[in-house]
C-alpha positions as CSV (number, residue, x, y, z in Angstrom):
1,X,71.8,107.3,89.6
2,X,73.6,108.6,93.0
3,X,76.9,109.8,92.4
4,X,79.1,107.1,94.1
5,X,81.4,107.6,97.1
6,X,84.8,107.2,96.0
7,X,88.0,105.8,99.0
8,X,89.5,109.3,98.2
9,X,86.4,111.0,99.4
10,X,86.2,109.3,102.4
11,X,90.0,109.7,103.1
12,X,89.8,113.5,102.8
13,X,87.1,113.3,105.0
14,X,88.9,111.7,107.6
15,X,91.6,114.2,107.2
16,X,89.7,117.0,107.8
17,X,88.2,115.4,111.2
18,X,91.9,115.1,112.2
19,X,92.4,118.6,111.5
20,X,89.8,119.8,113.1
21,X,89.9,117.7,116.1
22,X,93.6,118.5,116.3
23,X,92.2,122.4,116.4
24,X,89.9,121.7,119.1
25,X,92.8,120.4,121.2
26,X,91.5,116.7,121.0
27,X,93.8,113.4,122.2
28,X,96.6,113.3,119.9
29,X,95.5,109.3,119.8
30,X,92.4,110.2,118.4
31,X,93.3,112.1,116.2
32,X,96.4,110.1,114.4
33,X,93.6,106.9,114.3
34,X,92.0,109.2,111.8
35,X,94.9,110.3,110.0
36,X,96.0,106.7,109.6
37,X,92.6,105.6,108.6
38,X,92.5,108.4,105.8
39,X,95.9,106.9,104.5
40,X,94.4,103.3,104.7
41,X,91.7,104.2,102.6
42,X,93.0,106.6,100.4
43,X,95.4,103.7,99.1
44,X,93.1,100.8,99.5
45,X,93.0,98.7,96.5
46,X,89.1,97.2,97.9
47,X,86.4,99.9,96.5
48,X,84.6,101.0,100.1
49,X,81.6,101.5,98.9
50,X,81.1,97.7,97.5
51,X,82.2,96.7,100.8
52,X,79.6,98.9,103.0
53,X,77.2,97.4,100.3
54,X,78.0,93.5,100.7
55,X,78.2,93.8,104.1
56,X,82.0,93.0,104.7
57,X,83.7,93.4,108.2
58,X,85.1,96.8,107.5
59,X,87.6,96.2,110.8
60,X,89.0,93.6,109.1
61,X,91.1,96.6,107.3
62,X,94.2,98.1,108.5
63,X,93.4,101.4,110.9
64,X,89.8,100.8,110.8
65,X,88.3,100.0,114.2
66,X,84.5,99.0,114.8
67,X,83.7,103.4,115.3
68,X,85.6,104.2,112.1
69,X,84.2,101.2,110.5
70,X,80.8,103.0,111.4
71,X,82.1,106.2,110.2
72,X,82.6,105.0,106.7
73,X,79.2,103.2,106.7
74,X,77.7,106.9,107.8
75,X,79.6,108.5,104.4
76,X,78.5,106.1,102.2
77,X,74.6,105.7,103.7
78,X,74.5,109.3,104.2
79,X,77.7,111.2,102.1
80,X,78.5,113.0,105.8
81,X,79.0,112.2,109.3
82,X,77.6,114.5,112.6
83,X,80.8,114.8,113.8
84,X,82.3,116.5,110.8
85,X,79.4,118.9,110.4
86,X,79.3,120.2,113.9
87,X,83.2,120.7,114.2
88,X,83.0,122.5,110.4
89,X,80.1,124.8,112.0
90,X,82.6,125.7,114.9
91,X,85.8,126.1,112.4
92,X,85.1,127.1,108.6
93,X,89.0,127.0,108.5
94,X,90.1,125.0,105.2
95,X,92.7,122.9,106.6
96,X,93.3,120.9,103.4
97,X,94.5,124.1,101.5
98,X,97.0,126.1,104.7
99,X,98.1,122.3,105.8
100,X,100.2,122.5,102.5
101,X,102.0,125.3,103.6
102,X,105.5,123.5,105.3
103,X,106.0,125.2,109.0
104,X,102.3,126.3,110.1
105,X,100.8,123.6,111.6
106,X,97.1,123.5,114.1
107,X,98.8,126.0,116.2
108,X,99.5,128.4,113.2
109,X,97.0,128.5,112.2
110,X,94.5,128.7,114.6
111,X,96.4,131.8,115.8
112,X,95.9,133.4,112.0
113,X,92.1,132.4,112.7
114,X,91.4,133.9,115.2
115,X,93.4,137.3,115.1
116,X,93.4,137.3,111.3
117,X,90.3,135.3,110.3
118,X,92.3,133.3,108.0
119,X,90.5,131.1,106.5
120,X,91.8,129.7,103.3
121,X,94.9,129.9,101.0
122,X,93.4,133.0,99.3
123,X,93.0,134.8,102.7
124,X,95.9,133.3,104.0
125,X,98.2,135.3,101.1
126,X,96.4,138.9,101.3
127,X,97.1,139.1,104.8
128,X,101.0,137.9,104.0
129,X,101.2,140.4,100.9
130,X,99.3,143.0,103.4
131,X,102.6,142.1,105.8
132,X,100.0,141.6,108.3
133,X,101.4,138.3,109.4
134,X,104.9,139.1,110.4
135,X,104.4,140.7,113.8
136,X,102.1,138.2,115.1
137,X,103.5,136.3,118.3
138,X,105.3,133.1,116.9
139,X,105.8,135.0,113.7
140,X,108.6,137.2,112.0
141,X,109.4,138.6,108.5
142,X,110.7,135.3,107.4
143,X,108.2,133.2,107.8
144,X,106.1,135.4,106.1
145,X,108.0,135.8,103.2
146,X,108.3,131.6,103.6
147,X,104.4,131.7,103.3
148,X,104.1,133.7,100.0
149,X,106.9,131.6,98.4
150,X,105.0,128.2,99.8
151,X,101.8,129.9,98.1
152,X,103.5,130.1,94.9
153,X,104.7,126.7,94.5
154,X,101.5,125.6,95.6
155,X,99.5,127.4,92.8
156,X,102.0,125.8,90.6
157,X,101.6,122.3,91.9
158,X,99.0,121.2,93.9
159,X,96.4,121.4,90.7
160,X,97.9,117.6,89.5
161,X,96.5,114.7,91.5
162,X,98.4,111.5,92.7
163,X,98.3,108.4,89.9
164,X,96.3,106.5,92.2
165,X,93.5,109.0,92.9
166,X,93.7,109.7,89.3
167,X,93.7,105.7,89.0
168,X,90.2,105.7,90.9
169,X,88.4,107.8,89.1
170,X,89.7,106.7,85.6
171,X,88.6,103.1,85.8
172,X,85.2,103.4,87.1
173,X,84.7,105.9,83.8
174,X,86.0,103.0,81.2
175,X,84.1,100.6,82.7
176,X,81.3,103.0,82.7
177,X,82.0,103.5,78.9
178,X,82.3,99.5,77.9
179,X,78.8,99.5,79.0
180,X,78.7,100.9,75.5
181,X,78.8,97.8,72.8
182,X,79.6,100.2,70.4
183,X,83.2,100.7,71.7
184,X,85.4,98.3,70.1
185,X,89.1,100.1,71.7
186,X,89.6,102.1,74.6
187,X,92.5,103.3,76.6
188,X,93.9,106.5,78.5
189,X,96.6,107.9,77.3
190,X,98.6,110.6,79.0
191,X,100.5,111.0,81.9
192,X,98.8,108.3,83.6
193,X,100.0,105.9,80.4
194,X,103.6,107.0,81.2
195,X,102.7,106.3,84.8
196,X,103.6,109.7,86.0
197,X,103.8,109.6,89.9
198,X,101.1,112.5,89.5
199,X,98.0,113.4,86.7
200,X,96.9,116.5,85.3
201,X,93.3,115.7,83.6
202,X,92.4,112.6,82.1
203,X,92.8,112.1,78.2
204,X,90.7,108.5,77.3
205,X,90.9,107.4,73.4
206,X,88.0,104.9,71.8
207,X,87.2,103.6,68.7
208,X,83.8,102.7,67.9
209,X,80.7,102.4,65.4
210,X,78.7,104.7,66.9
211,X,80.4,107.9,68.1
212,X,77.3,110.2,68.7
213,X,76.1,107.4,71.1
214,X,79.6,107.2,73.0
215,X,79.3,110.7,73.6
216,X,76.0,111.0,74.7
217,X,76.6,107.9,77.3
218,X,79.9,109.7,78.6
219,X,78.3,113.1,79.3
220,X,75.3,111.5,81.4
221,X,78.2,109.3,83.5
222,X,77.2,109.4,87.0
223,X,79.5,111.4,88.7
224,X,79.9,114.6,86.5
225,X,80.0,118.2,88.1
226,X,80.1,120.1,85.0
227,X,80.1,119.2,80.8
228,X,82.4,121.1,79.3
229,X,81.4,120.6,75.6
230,X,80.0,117.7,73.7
231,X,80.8,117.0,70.3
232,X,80.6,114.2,67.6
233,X,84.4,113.1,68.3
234,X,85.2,114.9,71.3
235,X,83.8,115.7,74.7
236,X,85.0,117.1,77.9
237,X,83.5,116.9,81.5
238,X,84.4,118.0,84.9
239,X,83.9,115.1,87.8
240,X,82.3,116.3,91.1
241,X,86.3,115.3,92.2
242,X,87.4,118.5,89.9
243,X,89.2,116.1,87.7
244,X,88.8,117.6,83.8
245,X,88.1,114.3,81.6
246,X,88.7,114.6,77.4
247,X,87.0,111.6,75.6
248,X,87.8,111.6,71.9
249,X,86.6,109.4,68.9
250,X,89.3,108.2,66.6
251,X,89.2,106.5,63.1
252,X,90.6,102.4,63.3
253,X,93.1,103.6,61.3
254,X,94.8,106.7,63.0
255,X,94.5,105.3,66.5
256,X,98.0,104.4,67.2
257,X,99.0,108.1,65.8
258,X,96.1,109.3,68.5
259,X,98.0,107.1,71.3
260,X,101.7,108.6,70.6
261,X,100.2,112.3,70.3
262,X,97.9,111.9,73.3
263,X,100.2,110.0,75.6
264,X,103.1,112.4,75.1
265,X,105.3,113.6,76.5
266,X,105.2,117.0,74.9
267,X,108.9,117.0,74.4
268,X,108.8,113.4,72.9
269,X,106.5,114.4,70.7
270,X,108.6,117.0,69.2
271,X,111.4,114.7,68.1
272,X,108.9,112.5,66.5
273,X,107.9,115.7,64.3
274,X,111.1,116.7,63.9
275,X,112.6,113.1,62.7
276,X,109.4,112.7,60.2
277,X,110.2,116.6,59.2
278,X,113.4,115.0,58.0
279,X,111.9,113.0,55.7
280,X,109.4,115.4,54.2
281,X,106.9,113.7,56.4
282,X,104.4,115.0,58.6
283,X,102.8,113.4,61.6
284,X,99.5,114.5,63.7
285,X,96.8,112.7,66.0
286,X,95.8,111.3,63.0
287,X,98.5,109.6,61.0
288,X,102.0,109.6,59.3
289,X,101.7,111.2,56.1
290,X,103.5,112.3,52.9
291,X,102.0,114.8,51.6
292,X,98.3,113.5,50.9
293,X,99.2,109.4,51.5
294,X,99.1,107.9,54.5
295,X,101.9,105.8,55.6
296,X,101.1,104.6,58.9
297,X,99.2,105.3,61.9
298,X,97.0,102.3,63.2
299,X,99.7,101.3,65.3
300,X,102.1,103.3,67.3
301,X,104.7,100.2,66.3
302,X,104.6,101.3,62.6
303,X,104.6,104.9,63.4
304,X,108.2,104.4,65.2
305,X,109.3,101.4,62.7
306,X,108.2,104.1,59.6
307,X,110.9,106.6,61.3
308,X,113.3,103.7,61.7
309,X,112.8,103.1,65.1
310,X,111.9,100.2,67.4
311,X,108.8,100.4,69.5
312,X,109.6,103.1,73.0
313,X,107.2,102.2,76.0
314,X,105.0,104.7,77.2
315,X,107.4,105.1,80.4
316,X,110.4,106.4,78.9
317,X,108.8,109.0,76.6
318,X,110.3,112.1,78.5
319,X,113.3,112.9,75.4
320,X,115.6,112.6,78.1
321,X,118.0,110.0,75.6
322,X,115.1,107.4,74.8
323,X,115.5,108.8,70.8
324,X,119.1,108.1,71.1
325,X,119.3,105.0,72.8
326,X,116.3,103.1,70.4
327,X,119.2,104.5,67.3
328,X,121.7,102.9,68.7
329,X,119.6,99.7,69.7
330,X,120.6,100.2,73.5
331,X,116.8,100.5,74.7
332,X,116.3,99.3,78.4
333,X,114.5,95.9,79.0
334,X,112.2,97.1,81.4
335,X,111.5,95.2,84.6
336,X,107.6,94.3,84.7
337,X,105.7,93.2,87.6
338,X,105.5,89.3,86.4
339,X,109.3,89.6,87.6
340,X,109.2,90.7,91.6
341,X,109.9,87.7,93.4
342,X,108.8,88.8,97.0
343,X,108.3,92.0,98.9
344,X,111.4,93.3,101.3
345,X,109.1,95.8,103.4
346,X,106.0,94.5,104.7
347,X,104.3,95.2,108.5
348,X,101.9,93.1,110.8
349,X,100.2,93.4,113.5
350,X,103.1,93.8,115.9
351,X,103.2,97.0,115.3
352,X,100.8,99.5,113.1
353,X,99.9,96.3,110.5
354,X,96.5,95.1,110.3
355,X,97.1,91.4,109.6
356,X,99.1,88.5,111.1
357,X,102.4,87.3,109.9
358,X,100.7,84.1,109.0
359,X,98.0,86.0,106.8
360,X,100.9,88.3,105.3
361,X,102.4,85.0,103.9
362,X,100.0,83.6,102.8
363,X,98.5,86.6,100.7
364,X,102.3,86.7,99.5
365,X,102.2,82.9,98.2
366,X,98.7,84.0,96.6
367,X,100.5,86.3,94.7
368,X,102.8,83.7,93.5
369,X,105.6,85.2,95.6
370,X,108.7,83.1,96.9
371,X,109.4,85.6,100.2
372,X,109.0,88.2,101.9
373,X,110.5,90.2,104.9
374,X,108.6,90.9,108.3
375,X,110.1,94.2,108.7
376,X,107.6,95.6,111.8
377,X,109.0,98.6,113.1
378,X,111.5,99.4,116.0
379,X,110.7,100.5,119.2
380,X,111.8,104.7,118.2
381,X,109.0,105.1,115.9
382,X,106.4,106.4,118.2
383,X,103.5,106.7,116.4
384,X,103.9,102.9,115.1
385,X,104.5,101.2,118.7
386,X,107.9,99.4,117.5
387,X,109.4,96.2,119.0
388,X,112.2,96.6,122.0
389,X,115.1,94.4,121.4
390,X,113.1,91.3,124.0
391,X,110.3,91.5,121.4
392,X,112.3,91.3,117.9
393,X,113.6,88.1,119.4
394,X,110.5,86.6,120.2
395,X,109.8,87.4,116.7
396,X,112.6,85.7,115.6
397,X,112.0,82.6,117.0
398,X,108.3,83.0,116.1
399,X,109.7,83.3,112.4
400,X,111.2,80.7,112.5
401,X,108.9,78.5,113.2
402,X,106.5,79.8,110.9
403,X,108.9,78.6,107.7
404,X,109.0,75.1,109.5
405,X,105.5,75.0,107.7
406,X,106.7,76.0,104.2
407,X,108.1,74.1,101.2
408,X,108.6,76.5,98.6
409,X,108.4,80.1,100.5
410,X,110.2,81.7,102.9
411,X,110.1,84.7,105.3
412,X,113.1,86.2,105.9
413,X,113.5,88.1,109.5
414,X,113.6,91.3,109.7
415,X,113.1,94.8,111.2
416,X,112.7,98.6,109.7
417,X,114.7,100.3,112.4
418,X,115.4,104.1,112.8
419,X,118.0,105.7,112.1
420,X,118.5,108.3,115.1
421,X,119.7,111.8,114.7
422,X,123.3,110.8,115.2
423,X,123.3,108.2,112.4
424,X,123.5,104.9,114.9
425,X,120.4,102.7,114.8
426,X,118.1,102.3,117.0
427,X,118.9,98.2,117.7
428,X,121.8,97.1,119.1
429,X,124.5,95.0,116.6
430,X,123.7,92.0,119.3
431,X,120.3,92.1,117.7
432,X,121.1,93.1,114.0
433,X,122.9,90.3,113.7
434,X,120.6,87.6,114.2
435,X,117.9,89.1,111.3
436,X,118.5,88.2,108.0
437,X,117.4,91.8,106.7
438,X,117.8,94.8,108.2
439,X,115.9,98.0,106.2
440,X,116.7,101.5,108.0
441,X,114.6,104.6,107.5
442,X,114.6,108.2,108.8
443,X,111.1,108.9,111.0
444,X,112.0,112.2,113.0
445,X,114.1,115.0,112.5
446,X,113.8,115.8,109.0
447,X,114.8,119.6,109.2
448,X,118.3,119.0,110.0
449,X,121.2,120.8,107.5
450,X,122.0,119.4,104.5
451,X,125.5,118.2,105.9
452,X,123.9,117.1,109.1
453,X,121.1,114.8,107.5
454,X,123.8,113.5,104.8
455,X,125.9,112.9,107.4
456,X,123.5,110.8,109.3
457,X,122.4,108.6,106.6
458,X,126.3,107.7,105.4
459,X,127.0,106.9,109.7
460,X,124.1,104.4,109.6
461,X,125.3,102.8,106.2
462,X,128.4,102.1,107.9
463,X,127.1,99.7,109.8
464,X,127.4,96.1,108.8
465,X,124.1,95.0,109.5
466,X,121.9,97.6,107.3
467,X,121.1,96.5,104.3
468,X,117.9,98.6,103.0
469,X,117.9,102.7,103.0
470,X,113.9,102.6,102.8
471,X,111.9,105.7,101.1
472,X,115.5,107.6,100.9
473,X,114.4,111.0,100.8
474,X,111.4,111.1,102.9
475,X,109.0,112.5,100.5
476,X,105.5,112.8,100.5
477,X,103.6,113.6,97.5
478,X,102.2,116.8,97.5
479,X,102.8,117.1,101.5
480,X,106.4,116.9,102.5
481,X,109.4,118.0,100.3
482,X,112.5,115.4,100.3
483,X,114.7,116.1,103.2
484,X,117.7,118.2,102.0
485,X,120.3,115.7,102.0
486,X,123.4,114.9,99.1
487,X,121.6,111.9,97.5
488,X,124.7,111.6,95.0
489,X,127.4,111.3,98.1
490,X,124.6,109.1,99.6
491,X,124.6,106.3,96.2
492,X,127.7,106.5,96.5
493,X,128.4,105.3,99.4
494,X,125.6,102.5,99.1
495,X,127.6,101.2,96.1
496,X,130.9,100.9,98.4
497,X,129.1,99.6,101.2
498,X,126.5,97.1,99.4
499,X,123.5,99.0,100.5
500,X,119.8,98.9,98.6
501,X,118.0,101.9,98.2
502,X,114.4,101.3,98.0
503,X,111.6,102.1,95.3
504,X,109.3,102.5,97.9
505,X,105.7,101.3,96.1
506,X,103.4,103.5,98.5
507,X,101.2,106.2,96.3
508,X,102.1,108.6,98.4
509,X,105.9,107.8,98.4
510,X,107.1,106.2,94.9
511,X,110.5,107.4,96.3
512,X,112.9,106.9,95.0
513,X,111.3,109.3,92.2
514,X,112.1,108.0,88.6
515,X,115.2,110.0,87.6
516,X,117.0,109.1,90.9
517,X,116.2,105.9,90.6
518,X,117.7,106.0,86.8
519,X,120.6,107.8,88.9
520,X,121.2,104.9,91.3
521,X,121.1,102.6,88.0
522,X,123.7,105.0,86.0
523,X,125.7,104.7,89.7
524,X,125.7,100.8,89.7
525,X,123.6,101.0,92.7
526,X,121.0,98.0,93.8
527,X,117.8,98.9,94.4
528,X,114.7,97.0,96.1
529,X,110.7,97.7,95.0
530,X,108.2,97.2,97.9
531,X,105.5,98.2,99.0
532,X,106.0,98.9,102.4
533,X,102.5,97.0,102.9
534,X,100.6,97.2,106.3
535,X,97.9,95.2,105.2
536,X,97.6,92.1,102.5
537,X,95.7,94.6,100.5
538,X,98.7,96.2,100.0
539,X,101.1,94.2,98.2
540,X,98.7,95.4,95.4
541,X,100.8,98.7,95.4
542,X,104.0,97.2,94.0
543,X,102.1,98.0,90.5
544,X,103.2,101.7,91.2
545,X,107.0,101.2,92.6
546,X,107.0,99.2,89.3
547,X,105.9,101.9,87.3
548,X,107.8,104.4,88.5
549,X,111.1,102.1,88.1
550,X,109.9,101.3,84.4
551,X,110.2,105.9,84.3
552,X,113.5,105.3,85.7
553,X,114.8,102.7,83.0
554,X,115.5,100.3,85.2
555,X,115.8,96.7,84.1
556,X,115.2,93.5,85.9
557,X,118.9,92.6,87.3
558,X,119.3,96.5,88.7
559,X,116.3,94.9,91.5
560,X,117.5,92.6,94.3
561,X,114.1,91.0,94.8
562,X,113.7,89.8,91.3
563,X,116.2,87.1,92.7
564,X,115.4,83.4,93.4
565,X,116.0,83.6,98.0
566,X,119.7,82.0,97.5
567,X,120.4,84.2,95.2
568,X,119.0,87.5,97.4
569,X,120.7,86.0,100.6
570,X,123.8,86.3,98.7
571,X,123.3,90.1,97.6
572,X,122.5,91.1,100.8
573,X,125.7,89.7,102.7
574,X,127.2,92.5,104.0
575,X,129.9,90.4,106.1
């Protein structure tokens, strides 16, 4: 069988065409189209490869135009595109690994190229320890020693993969393994069970009648690079993604015990040892046990209720006060996806959406949804095209005659403007005042001082028209660090001023992270999950902003848009 082209494979492969095109001095238009499409696809809920397959309009996706659309059709048919080859025969220059590195830059490191022949992360730190980099033109001493400390933190983070790549290759595997009829339970465990924003390797549990067939039908999957080991009860395999995978066979009987030791966390797991310790019990993958007897373990339910505890979710397994909260029965009711009531951050077409307003609503009612903001961007953010004040109130009226049409579902008007560099916003009140939600993020200057980007954020919460600080610290999963800002003095101040902060449900965002949103909660601070969606496909990422909220311990009335609309119009009044 071929090994199958996953939307992560084609993404990177788009991101290296925008590297390299952005080397070769190519139209900055060109080459964001590829760096949004490789975003598009990397988070695409659709599998691209069933799509080239059927036959589907590819354009009909968000940042995909009829020559990408051809692009991906040339990966899958082909696993490579001309393009990419004859640029990588020009530049063997691995921009995925130096990109990391805050403050290079095309630029950068084409100059480390071609005087250093830099061509990798590896190269890129004996030429920094050999202090052959600081007397470069458009170098110094510091940014050198900025390099080798980037390098570190690198080598210490960028080996864990974000939950929806690892999400992509995990459930092709299981539904690769339920092929198997001998499989009666399966289930990963881990940090992707405690929905961790990013995965190590890939731990998958099973029961089963036949353990020496599982194992020989998981070491011939499809899309292995390497088999570690195979064994009657355990195996391990690299995928050709790099991703290590651990299968293991577990008795009926032990495989809730397998479930709390596999899923963790490490720490969590210790208390558990320690509390059946207590008792002169012992606990393992494989039960709870005193002495020789076995007291529980097909359950992780009866595990916990054995110690005298009530069932923890996955989630909040971290020991940071989970043990000590189930004792004194003050567990968090965690907010599940069955209880978002509309999405506050959604994009069309207006601006750098890919579907209509009318098709954004109606994938929204779909999804059983009551509302949900059109939030398309403001005229400052560049690379999006925004709406000028004349536009947003075309919009308006446009809005409003779209609800004419509704009985039960409403979209609330709206706009995600920038904040500017000296906190104002980038509408004018005259126009702030007509929307009925106003969401404000930061798009440009994120270098700025700690005092001076704190600074900015409280100005623009002054106004009375913001309602929505979106993704508040402007991370990007392993690309951008959060701006260096005093998120404390900034929840603050949302609590005086009735501002949300946003769970923003984007893969590569989930910001807040989970223990500032548990912050914000601990504050008595609202907060928002959404997705932030530029296409009706992605709605389908509010799975993840739940997830990481569920890490955070936040409950169902600590998120505005679990609210009926009467209820969220009244949370939202600022004046």
């Amino acid at each position: 069988m071929t090994t199958p082209v996953k939307n992560i494979d084609i993404a990177n492969i788009f991101d290296r065409l925008a590297d390299l095109l952005e080397l070769e001095g190519e139209n900055p238009f060109r080459v964001r189209a590829y760096r949004n499409a490789a975003a598009t696809v990397e988070n695409l809920p659709q599998n691209l490869e069933e799509m080239v397959k059927k036959g589907d309009d590819l354009t009909s996706l968000p940042a995909i135009g009829n020559d990408l659309a051809q692009k991906i059709n040339d990966i899958v048919n082909h696993k490579e595109i001309d393009l990419l080859k004859r640029l990588e025969e020009k530049n063997p220059i691995d921009f995925e690994e130096l990109n990391r590195i805050q403050g290079l830059g095309p630029r950068r490191i084409k100059k480390l190229y071609e005087i250093l022949n830099v061509q990798n992360i590896d190269d890129l730190y004996h030429a920094a320890e050999e202090q052959k980099i600081r007397n470069l033109p458009g170098f110094s001493k510091k940014i050198e020693e900025h390099i080798l400390e980037e390098i570190k933190k690198i080598k210490e983070k960028y080996n864990r993969m974000k939950i929806s790549t690892a999400e992509q290759n995990a459930l092709p595997i299981v539904e690769y393994l339920r092929e198997n009829r001998s499989i009666q339970d399966i289930e990963i465990a881990g940090s992707y069970r405690r929905r961790k924003e990013t995965i190590g390797d890939l731990d998958i549990l099973v029961t089963c009648e036949d353990s020496i067939s599982v194992m020989t039908h998981f070491v011939n999957y499809f899309d292995i690079d390497e088999v570690l080991s195979k064994g009657d009860t355990r195996s391990s395999i690299i995928l050709k993604s790099g991703i290590q995978v651990d299968l293991r066979v577990l008795p009926q009987k032990s495989y809730g015990a397998a479930m709390l030791y596999f899923t963790g966390s490490k720490a969590h797991n210790i208390v558990i040892r320690k509390l059946a310790k207590q008792k002169d019990w012992k606990v393992n993958e494989y039960g709870l046990f005193s002495n020789d007897d076995f007291l529980a373990g097909e359950t992780e339910k009866g595990i916990y209720n054995k110690l005298g505890l009530p069932y923890i979710e996955p989630e909040l397994r971290e020991n940071r006060g989970e043990f000590e909260a189930a004792e004194s029965g003050n567990l968090p009711e965690l907010i599940k996806l069955s209880d978002i009531k509309g999405d506050l951050h959604t994009h069309t077409n207006l601006t750098d959406g890919k579907n209509t307003l009318e098709e954004m609503a109606e994938a929204a009612q779909k999804l059983g949804y009551k509302y949900i903001a059109n939030t398309d961007h403001s005229k400052r953010v560049t690379v999006a095209g925004g709406l000028d004040e004349i536009q947003v109130f075309e919009n308006i009226k446009r809005t409003d005659k779209l609800n004419e049409n509704f009985k039960d579902f409403t979209i609330l008007k709206g706009i995600e403007v920038d904040i500017l560099e000296d906190g104002s916003l980038d509408l004018s009140d005259k126009v702030l005042k007509e929307l009925d939600i106003v969401v404000g993020a930061i798009h440009y200057k994120f270098n700025l001082s700690r005092e001076e980007q704190t600074e900015r954020i409280l100005r623009a919460m002054d106004n009375p028209y913001l309602n929505i600080l979106a993704h508040p610290t402007g991370r990007l999963i392993n690309e951008r660090e959060p701006y260096d800002i005093d998120l404390e003095k900034i929840m603050q101040k949302a609590k005086e001023n009735n501002c949300i902060l946003e769970i923003n449900s984007q893969p590569s965002r989930l910001d807040l992270n989970d223990l500032n949103s548990r912050k914000a909660k601990e504050m008595g601070v609202k907060l928002v999950i959404s997705t932030d969606a530029h296409s009706t496909t992605q709605y389908d990422f509010m799975r993840f902003g739940i997830g990481q909220a569920r890490r955070g311990w936040i409950e169902k009335h600590n998120v505005i848009n679990t609210r009926n609309i009467n209820q969220l119009k009244k949370i939202i009044k600022r004046n």
